[in-house]
C-alpha positions as CSV (number, residue, x, y, z in Angstrom):
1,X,44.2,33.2,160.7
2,X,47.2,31.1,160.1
3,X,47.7,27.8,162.1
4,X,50.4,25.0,161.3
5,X,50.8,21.4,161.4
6,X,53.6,19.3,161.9
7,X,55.0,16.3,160.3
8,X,57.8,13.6,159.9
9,X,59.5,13.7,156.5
10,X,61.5,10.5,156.3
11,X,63.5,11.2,153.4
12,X,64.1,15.2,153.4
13,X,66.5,15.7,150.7
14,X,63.4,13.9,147.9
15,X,61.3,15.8,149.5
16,X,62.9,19.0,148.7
17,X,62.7,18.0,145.1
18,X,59.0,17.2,145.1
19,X,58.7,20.7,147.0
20,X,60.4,22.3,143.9
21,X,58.8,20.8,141.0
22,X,55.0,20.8,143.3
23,X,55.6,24.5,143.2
24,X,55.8,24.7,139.0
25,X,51.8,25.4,138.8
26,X,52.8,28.5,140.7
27,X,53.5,31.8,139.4
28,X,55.5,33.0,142.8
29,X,57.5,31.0,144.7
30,X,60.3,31.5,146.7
31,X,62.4,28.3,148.1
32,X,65.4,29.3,150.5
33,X,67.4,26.4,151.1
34,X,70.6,26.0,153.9
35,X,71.9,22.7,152.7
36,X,72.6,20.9,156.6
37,X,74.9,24.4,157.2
38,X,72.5,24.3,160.3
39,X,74.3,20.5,161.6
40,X,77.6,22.0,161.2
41,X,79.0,23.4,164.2
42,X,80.4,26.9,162.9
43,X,79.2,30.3,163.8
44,X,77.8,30.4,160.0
45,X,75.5,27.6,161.3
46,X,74.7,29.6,164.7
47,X,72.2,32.0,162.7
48,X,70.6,29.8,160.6
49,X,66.9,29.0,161.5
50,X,66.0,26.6,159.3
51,X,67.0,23.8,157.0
52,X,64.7,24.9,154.5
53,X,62.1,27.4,154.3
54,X,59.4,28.3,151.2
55,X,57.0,30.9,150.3
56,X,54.2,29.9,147.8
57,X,51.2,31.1,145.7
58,X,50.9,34.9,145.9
59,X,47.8,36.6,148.1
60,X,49.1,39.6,147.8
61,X,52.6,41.4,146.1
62,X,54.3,44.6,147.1
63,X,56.0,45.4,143.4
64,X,56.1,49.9,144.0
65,X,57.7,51.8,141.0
66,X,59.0,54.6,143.2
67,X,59.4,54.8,147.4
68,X,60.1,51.3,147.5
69,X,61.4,51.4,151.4
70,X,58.7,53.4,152.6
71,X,56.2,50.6,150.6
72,X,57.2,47.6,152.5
73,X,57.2,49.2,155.2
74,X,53.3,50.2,155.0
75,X,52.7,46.8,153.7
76,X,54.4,44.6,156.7
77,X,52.9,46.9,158.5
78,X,49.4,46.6,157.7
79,X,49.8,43.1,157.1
80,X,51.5,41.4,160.0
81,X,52.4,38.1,158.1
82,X,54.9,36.2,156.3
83,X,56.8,38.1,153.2
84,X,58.9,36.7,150.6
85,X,60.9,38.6,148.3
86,X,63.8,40.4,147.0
87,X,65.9,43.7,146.8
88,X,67.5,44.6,143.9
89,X,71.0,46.2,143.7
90,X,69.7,49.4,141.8
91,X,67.3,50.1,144.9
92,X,71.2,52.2,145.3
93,X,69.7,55.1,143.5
94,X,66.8,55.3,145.7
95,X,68.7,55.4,148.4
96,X,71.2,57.7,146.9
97,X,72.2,60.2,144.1
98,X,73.1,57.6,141.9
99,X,71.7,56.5,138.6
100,X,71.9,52.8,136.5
101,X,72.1,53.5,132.7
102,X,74.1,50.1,131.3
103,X,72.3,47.5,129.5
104,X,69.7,45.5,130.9
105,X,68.2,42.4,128.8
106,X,66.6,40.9,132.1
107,X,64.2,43.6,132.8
108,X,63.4,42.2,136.4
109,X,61.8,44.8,138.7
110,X,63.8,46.3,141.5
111,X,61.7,45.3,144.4
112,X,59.4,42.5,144.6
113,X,57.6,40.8,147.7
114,X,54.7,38.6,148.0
115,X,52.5,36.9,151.1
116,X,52.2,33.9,150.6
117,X,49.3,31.2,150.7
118,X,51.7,28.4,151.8
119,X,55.0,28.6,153.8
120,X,56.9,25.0,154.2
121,X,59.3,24.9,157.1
122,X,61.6,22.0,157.1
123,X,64.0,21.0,159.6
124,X,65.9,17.9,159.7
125,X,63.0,15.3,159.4
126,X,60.1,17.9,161.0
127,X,58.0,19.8,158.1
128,X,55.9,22.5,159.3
129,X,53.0,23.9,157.1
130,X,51.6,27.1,158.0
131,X,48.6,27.8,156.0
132,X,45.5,29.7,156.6
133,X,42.4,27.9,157.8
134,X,39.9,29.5,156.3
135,X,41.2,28.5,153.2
136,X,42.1,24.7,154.4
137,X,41.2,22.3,156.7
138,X,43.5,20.2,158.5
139,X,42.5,17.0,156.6
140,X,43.3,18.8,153.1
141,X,46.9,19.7,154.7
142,X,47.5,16.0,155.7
143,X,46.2,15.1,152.1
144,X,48.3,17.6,150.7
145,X,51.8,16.6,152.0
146,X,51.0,12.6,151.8
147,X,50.2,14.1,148.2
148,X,53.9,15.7,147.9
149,X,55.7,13.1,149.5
150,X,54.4,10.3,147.2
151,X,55.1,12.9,143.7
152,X,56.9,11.6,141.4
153,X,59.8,14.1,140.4
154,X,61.3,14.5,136.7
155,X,64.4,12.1,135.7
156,X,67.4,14.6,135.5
157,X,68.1,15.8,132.0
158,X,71.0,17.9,130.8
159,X,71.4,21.5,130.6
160,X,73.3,22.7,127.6
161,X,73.5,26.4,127.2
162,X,74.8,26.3,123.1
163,X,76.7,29.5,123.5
164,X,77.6,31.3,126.0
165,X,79.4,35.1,125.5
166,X,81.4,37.5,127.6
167,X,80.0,41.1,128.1
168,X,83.7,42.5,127.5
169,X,87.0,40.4,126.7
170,X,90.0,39.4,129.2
171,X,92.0,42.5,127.8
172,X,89.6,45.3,128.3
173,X,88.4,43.2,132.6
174,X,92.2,43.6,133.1
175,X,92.6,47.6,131.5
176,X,88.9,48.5,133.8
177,X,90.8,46.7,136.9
178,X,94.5,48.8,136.1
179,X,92.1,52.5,136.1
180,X,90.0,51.1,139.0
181,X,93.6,50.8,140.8
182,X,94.6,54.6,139.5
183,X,91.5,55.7,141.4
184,X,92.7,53.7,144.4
185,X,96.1,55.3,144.0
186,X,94.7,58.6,143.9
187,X,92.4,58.3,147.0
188,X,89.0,58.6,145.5
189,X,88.1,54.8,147.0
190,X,90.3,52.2,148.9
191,X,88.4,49.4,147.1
192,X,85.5,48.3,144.8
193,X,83.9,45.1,143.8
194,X,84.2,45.0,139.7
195,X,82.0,42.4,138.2
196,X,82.0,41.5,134.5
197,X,78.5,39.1,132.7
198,X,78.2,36.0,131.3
199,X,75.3,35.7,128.9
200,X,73.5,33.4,126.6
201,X,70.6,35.2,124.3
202,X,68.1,33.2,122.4
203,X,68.5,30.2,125.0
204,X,66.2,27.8,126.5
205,X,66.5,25.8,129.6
206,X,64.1,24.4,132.5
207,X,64.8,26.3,135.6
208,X,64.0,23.7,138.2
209,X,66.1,21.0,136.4
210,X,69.0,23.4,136.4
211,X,68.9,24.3,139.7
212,X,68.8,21.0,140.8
213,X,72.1,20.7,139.0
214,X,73.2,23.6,140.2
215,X,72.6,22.3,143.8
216,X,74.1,19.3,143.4
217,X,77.4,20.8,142.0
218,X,77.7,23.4,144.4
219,X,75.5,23.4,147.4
220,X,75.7,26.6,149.5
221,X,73.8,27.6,152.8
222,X,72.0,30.5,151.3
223,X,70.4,28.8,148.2
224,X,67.7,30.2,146.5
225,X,64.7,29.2,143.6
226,X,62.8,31.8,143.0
227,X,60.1,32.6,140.3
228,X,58.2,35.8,139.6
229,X,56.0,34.9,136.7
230,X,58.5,34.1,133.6
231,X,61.4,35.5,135.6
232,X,63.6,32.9,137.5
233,X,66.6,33.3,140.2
234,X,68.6,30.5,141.0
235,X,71.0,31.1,143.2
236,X,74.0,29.3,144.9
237,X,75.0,31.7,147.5
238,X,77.7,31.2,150.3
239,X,76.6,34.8,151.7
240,X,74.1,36.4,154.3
241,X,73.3,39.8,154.1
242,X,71.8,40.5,157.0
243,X,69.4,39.0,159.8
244,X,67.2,40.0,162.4
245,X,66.3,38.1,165.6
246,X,64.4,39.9,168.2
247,X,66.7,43.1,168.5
248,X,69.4,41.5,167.2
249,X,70.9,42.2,163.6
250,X,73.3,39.7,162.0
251,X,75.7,40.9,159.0
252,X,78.4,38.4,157.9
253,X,80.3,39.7,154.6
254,X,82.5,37.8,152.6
255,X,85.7,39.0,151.1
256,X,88.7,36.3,149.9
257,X,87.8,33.4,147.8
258,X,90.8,30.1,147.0
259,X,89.8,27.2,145.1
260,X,90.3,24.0,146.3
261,X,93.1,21.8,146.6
262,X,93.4,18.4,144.9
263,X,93.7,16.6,148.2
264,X,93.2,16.8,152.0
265,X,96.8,18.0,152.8
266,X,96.7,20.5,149.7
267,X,93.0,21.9,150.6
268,X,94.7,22.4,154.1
269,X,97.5,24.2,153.4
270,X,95.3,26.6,150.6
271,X,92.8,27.5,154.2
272,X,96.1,28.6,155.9
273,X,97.4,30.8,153.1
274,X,94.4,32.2,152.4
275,X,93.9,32.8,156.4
276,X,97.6,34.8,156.7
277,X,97.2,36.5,153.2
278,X,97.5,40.0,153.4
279,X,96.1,41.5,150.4
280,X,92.6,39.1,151.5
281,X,92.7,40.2,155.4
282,X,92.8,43.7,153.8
283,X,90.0,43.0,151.5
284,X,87.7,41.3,154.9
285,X,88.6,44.1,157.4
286,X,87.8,47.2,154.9
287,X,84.1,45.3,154.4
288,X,84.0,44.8,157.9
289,X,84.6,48.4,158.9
290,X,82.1,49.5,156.2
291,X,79.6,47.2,157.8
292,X,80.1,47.7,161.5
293,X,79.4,52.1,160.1
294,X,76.1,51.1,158.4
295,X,75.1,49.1,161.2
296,X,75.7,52.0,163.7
297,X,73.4,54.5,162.0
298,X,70.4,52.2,163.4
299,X,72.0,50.4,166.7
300,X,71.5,51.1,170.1
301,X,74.7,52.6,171.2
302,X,77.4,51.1,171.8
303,X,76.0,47.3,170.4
304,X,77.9,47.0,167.3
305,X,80.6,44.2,167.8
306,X,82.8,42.1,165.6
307,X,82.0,38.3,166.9
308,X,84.1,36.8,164.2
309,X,87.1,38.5,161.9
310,X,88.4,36.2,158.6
311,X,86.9,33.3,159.5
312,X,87.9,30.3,156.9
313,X,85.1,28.3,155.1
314,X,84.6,25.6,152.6
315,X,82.2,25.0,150.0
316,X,82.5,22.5,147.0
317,X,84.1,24.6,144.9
318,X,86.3,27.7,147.5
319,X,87.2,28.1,150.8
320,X,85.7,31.7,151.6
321,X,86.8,34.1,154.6
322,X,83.4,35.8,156.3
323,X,84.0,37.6,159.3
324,X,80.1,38.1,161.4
325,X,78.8,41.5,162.5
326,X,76.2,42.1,165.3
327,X,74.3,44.6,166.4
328,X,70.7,45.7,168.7
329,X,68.5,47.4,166.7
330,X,67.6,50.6,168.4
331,X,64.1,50.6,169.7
332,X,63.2,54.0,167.9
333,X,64.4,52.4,164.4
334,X,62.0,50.5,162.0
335,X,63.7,47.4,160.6
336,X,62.8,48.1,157.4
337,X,65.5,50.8,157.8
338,X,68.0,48.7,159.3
339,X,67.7,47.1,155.6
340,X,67.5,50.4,154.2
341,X,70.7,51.6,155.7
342,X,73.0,48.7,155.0
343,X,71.4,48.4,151.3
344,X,73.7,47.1,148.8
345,X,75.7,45.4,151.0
346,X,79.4,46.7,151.3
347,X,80.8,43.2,150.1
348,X,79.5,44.0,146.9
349,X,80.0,48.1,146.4
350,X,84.0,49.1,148.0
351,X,84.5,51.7,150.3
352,X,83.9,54.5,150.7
353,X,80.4,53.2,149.4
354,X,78.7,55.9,147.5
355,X,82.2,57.3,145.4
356,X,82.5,52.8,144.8
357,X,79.0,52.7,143.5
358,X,79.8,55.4,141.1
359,X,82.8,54.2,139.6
360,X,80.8,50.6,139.3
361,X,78.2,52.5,136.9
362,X,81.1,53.7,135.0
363,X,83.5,51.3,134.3
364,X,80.9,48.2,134.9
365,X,79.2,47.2,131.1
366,X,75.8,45.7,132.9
367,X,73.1,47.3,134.8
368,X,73.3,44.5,138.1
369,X,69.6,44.1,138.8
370,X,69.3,41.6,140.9
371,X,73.0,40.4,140.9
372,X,74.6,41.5,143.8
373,X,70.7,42.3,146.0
374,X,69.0,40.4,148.3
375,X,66.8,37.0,148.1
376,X,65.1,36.5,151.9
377,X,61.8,36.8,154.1
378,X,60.4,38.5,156.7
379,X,58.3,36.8,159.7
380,X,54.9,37.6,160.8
381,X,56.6,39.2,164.1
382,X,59.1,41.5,162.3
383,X,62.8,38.9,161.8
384,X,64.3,38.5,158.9
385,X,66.8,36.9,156.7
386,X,68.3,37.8,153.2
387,X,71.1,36.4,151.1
388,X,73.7,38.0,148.7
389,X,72.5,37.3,145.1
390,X,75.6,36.1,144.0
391,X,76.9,33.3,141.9
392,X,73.6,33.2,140.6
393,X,72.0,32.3,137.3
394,X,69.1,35.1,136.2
395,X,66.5,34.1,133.5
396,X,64.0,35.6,131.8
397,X,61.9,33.2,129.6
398,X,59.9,36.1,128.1
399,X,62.5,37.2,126.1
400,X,64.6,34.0,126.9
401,X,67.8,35.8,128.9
402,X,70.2,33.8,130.8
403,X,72.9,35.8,132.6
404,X,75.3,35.8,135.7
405,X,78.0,37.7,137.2
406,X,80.9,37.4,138.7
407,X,83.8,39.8,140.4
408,X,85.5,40.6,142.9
409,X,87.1,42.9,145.4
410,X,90.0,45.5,144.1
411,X,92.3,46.6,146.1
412,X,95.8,48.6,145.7
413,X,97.6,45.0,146.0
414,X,94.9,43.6,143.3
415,X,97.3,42.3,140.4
416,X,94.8,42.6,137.1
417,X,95.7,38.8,136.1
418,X,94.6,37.3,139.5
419,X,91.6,38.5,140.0
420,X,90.5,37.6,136.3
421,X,91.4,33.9,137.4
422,X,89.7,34.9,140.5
423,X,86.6,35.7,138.2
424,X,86.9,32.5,136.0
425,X,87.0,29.6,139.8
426,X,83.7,31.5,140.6
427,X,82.2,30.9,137.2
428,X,83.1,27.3,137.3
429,X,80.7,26.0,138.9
430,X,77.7,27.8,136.8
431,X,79.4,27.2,133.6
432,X,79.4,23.4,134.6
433,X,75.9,23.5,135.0
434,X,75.0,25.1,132.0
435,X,77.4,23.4,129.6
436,X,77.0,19.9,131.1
437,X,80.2,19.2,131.8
């Protein structure tokens, strides 16, 4: 049986860093991270639960090869208890009549969750532990976190990535965006989220000391570490996928991305034109629309509502406009399905979804993975919460793979030029990580 304990943390943010690099012994670990969102008053900072929240040490992993839904289901089923874990995009041909065929050098699975033997709950000042007690007594856990608060963490060091390469050149992103746009013109889609990799082969880095950079540089309220054996995620998302409290189901897309400007009145007047733009509004609303139809297939009738439309927000690096989408799960619906049925999320396919997903395979030169899934967990009494894997470094130090992707949304009013700039401000932050600049 699980029981918990409660303590003060006086300096948090250190303790998140001992947290991290505690966790290195550990072959899964999962550390979810909000970044104060929670203090700001915002309806992004509404949902969010926790400050931080970690799954570590696997008891048991859910990893299927095939029937991956129907899997976790039966296995938060039988096993009423805390889950971390992830959904990758390519669950799509599960799901659908859709295949992946483009190159993959990461080789992650496409579904992996795990209970774990620890969870760490921190919020604010107040950590709570929830362990199990036939494994620990409540002296050990005291012991344990005097232990973590008193580690000493490693001096930053820099990440230098030597090289890294392009997947396809500027020329042929802008001729894949112009035949994207001919499709558009002809009717088959009214948008789709292209996305081009980054890559570095024969490369070496330590993943906690770059995410630590990476958290430092851009700080975002759905920040992930996660490791699965020799396979790393470190994420810097701005985005939630979807969440579940009680009945209630929580969606909140983004679509429209400005950098930022060089001073206070500048940064001000780049929020207002990206709140009036047209092409942007478009971009939101289509999502929106997309959302508020996969949400329907599984809410109670008539519960699907729109609480916020192209909303403006502001991270280090872009403002972002996120609208929010709720719903009440209907009582006959498993929310393994409510997942199921929103799965990939519509900010990262187009609409219509299916016809978007297709012309992704096609003119796309990299099998996604776990770019553009979904990093969360679930809770012993069925809620959830899970990110949108995006602006995200992926690593596999098996083979010794680093990769990330970036892209955006195309629309008729998409001008090829733009949105390759548009590509470039969300890679800025990564590639300052990884070339230590």
């Amino acid at each position: 049986m699980r029981k918990k304990l409660t303590f003060h943390i006086s300096n948090p943010q250190k303790f998140k860093e001992q947290l991290l690099f505690w966790s290195k012994k550990f072959q899964y670990v999962s550390i979810l991270d909000s970044h104060e969102v929670n203090r700001k008053e915002n309806s992004m900072a509404e949902y969010n639960t926790y400050e931080l929240i970690a799954g570590i040490d696997a008891l048991q992993i859910i990893e299927p090869k095939q029937d991956f839904f129907c899997y976790l289901s039966e296995g938060v089923n039988q096993i009423k208890d805390w889950w971390f874990g992830y959904l990758a995009y390519d669950l799509k041909n599960e799901i659908e009549d859709l295949k992946s065929e483009n190159e993959d050098e990461l080789n992650f699975p496409e579904m992996n969750f795990f209970r774990p033997r620890w969870v760490f709950i921190l919020d604010i000042d107040t950590l709570i532990v929830d362990y199990f007690e036939e494994e620990f007594s409540g002296d050990e856990i005291y012991a344990l976190v005097e232990k973590l608060q008193n580690l000493s963490v490693p001096k930053e060091k820099a990440v230098h990535v030597k090289q890294i390469k392009s997947r396809i050149s500027r020329n042929e992103y802008i001729n894949s965006i112009n035949q994207l746009k001919d499709h558009i013109r002809k009717g088959d889609i009214y948008e789709v989220n292209f996305c081009q990799e980054f890559y570095a082969d024969d490369c070496y880095i330590k993943p906690r000391q770059t995410y630590r950079k990476l958290m430092k540089v851009s700080p975002t309220p759905y920040s992930c570490f996660y490791r699965m054996g020799e396979q790393y995620l470190l994420s810097a998302s701005p985005e939630r996928f979807m969440k579940k409290v009680g009945s209630k189901i929580i969606s909140q897309p983004i679509k429209g991305t400005a950098k930022r400007g060089l001073n206070q009145e500048e940064d001000k007047q780049i929020k207002q034109s990206l709140l009036n733009d047209p092409k942007e509004r478009a971009e939101n609303i289509m999502i929106v629309d997309l959302v508020r139809n996969d949400l329907s297939r599984t809410a109670a009738k008539g519960s699907v509502i729109v609480e916020e439309l192209c909303g403006i927000y502001t991270f280090p690096q872009v403002h972002q406009m996120i609208s929010t989408v709720v719903s009440e799960l209907s009582d006959e619906v498993h929310f393994i399905e409510a997942i199921r049925q929103c799965f990939p999320m519509g900010s990262m396919t187009g609409a219509p979804k299916v016809r978007a997903m297709k012309l992704i395979e096609k003119y796309e030169s990299t099998k996604r993975g776990l770019f553009s899934g979904a990093v969360g967990y679930i809770t012993p009494e069925g809620d959830f919460d899970f990110n949108v894997v995006i602006r995200s470094i992926l690593y596999n130090a098996r083979n010794h793979y680093l990769s990330f992707m970036v892209g955006g949304a195309i629309t008729m009013q998409a001008q090829a030029e733009k949105e390759y700039e548009e590509c470039m401000l969300k890679a800025k932050a990564i590639m300052r990580v990884l070339k230590n600049e």
